[in-house]
C-alpha positions in Angstrom: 0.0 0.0 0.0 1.1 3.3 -0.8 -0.1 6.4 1.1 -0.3 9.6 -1.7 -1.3 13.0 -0.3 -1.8 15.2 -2.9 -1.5 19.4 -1.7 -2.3 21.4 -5.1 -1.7 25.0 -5.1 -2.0 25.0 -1.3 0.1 27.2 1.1 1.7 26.7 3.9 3.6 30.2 5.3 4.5 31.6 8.7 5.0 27.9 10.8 7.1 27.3 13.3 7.9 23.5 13.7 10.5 20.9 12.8 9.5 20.1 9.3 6.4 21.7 8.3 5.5 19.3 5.6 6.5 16.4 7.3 6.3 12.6 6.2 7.9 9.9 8.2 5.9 6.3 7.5 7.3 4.2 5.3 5.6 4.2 1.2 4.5 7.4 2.1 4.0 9.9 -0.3 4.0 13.7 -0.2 3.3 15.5 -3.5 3.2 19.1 -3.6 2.0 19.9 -7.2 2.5 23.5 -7.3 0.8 26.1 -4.0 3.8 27.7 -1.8 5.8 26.8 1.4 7.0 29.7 2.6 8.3 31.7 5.6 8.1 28.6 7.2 11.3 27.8 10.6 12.0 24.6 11.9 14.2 24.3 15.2 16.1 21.5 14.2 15.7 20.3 10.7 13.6 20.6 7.7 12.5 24.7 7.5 9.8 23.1 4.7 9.8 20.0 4.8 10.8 16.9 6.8 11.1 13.8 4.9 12.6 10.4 6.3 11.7 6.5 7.3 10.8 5.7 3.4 8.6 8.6 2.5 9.0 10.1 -0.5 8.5 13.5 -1.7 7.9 14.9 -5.3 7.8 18.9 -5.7 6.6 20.0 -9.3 5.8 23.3 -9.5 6.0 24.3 -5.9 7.3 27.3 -4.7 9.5 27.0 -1.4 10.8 29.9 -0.2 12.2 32.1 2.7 12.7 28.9 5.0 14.7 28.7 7.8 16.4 25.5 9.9 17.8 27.2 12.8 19.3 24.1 14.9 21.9 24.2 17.8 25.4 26.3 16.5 27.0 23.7 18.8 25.3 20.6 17.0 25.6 20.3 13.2 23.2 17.2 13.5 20.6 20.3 13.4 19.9 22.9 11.4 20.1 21.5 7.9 17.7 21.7 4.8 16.5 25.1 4.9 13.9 24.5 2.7 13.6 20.0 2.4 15.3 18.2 4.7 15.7 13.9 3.6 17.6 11.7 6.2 17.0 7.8 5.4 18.3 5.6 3.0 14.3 4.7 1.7 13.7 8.1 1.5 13.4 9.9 -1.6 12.5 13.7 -2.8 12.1 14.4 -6.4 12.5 18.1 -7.3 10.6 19.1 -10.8 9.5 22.2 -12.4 9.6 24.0 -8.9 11.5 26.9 -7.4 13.4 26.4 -3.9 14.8 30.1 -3.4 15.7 32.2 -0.4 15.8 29.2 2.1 18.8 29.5 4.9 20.4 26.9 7.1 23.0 27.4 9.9 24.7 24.1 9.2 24.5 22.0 5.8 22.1 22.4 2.9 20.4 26.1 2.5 18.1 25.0 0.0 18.2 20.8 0.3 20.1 18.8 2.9 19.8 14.9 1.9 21.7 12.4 4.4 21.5 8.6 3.1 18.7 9.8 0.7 18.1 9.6 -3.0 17.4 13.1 -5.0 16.6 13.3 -8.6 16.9 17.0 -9.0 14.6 17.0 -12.6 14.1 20.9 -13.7 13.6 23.4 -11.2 15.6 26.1 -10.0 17.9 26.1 -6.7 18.8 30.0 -6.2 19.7 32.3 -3.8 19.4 29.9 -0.7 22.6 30.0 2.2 23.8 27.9 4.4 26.6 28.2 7.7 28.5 25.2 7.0 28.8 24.1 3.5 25.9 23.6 0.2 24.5 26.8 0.0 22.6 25.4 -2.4 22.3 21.1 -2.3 24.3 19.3 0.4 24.4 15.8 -0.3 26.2 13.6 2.9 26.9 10.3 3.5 25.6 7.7 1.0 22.9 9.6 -0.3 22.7 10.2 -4.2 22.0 13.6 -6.5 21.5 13.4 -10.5 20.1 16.3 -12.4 19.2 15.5 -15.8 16.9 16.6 -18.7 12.7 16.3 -17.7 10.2 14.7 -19.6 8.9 18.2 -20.0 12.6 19.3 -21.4 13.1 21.0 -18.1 16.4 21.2 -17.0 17.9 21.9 -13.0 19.5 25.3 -12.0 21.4 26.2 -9.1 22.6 29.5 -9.2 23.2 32.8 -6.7 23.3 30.4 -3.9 26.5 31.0 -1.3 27.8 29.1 1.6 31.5 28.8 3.7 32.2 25.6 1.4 30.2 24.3 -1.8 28.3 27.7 -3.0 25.9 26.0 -5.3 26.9 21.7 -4.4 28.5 20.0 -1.6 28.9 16.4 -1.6 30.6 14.4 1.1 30.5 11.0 2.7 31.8 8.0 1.3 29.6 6.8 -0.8 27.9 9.6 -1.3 27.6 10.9 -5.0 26.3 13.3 -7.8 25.9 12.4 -11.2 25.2 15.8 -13.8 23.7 14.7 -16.7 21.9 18.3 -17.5 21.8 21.9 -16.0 23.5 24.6 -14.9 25.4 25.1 -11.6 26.4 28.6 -12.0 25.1 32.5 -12.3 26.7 33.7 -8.7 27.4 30.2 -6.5 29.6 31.3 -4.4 31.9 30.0 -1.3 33.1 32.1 1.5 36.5 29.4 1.1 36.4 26.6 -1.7 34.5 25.3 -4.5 32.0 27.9 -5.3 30.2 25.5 -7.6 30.8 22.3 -6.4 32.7 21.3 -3.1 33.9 17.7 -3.8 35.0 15.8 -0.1 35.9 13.1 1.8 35.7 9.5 -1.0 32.5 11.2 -2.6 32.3 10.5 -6.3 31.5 13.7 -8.4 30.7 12.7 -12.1 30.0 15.2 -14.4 28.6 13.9 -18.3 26.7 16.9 -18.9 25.7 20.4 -18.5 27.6 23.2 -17.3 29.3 24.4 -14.3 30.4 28.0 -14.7 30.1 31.7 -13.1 30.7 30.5 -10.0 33.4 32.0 -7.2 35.2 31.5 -4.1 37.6 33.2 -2.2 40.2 30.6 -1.7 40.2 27.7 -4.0 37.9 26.1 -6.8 35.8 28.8 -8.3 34.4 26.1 -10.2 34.4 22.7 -8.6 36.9 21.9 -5.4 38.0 18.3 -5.2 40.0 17.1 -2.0 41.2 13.8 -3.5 42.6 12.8 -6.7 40.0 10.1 -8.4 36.3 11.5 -7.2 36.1 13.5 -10.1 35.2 11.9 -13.4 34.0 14.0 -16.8 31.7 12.0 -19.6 31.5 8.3 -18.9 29.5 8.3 -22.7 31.3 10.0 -25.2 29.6 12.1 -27.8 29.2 10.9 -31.8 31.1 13.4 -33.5 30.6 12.1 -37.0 27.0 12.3 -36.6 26.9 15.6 -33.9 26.6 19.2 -35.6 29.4 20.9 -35.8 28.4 23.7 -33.6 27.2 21.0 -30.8 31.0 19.7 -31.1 32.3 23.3 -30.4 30.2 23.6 -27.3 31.1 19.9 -26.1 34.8 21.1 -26.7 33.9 24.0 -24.2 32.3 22.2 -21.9 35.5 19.7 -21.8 38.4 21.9 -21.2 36.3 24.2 -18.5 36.1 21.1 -16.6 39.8 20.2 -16.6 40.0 24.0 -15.9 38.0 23.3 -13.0 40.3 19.7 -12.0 43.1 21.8 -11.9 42.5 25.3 -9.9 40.9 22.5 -7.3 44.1 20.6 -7.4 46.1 23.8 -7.2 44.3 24.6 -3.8 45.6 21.6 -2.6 48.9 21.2 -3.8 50.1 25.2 -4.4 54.0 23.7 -3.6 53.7 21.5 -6.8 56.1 21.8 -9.6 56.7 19.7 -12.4 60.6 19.1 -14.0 60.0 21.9 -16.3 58.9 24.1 -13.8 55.3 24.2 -14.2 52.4 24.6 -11.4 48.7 23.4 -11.6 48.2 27.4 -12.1 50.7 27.9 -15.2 48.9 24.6 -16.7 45.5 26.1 -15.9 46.2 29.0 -17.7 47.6 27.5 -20.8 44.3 25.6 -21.1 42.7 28.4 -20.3 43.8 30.4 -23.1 43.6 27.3 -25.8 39.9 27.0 -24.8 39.1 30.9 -25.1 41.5 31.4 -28.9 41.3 28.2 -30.5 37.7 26.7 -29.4 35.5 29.8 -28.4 37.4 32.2 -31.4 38.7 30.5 -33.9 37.3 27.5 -34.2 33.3 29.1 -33.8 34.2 32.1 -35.6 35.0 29.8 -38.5 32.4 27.9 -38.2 29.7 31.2 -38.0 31.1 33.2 -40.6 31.2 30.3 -43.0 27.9 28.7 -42.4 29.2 25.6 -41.9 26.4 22.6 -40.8 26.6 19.1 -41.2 23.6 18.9 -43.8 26.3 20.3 -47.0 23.0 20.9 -48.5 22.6 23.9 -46.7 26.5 25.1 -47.5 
């Protein structure tokens, strides 16, 4: 049996509790098909909503914003997930079509804190949410899981203007924990108060990255882009594209999307290793900046330019 509670355009503003959607009970289903949870603080966990012991919640179209998990400054147990808060290994959220803005948390996760949890992050935008600790935007800690990818609807996942001490827009830590980016953006203002302003890569967490794009973010110390503490948690296209049947614009954009992700591998293993020098002399930074400048003269100028100005597509008919 499985228990579905359906809230359509409801609202929920101006509760003080710990989770104020909350579902607990195993096959339990919360679906909040658009309506707003706003304004909303929880003491402990969960400023919106609360979501643990097999429940399972689906957000399409919902707005959740201006939520607030206060928690204990002495206890980082509490005060995560300012806006959804999922802690079980059964326990699921799926985020579509919605908007999770403005949410705070002192600890972990301003906008989504999942611990053990599964979260297909489908569409939707993740903006402008803070955390005290680390993911301003998306914390994702110990073996839980995050994939954002392309909706049936064509609706791809944004986290953006989000900001947080570690992990602006993503952090992801624990040892099994993982995030998969198929689709999306993760950019337009993350930023961290020390590394990884996009994505803050720790502990044996596995960060794979076969789509999308992960650029405009900042931090002040290390990783503007993405911030990886060990050398083999980071991987870049698993599936690799079919250039003889891909138009030739599509290529130069994969090509972009390539090189800024090495970019982003190396500033993160600069942070960590600013004593390194190869025979020849060269740092992580000098490397950076050679691919850098390849990526900016011969891919994003030369290569597109040629391309534009020519008219060059794959179809010759249309030469």
């Amino acid at each position: 049996i499985v228990i579905s509670h359906l809230f359509e355009a409801c609202r929920l503003i101006n509760q003080v509790n710990d989770g104020n959607a909350t579902a607990t009970a195993q096959r339990y289903v919360v679906n909040l098909n658009g309506g707003e949870v706003s304004n909303n603080v929880a003491s402990s966990n969960g400023g919106g909503a609360f979501i643990t012991g097999g429940a399972k919640l689906v957000v399409d179209g919902c707005i959740m914003d201006s939520n607030e998990a206060v928690g204990v400054a002495s206890d980082k147990t509490t005060g995560n997930g300012g806006a959804i808060y999922i802690n079980s290994n059964t326990a699921s959220a799926d985020i579509s079509n919605g908007q999770i803005s403005k949410n705070t948390a002192s600890h972990y996760g301003g906008g989504i804190h999942a611990f053990d949890a599964d979260v297909p992050a489908i569409g939707g935008t993740i903006t402008g949410n803070e955390s005290g600790t680390a993911g301003g935007g998306l914390a994702i800690r110990g073996s839980a899981s995050l994939t954002m990818k392309t909706s049936t609807t064509g609706d791809s996942g944004t986290v953006s203007a989000n900001t947080s001490v570690n992990g602006g827009g993503v952090f992801v830590s624990g040892a099994t924990a993982k995030a998969t980016i198929n689709d999306g953006t993760i950019g337009a203002g993350n930023t961290a108060d020390q590394n990884g302003g996009g994505v803050y890569v720790n502990d044996s967490a596995t960060v794979t990255l076969n789509g999308g794009k992960v650029d405009g973010n900042t931090a002040v110390q290390n990783g503007g882009g993405i911030y990886v503490t060990g050398t083999d948690n980071f991987k870049m296209d698993a599936e690799k594209p079919d250039f003889a049947t891909m138009e030739y614009m599509d290529i130069v954009s994969y090509l972009d999307k390539e090189t800024q992700a090495v970019l982003d591998y190396l500033y993160g293993m600069a942070g960590q290793n600013s004593s390194f020098t190869t025979e020849n002399g060269s740092t992580f930074n000098s490397i950076a900046g050679k691919v850098y400048q390849f990526k900016e003269t011969q891919i994003n100028q030369n290569l597109k330019s040629l391309i534009l100005q020519n008219g060059i597509v794959r179809n010759k008919a249309e030469y």
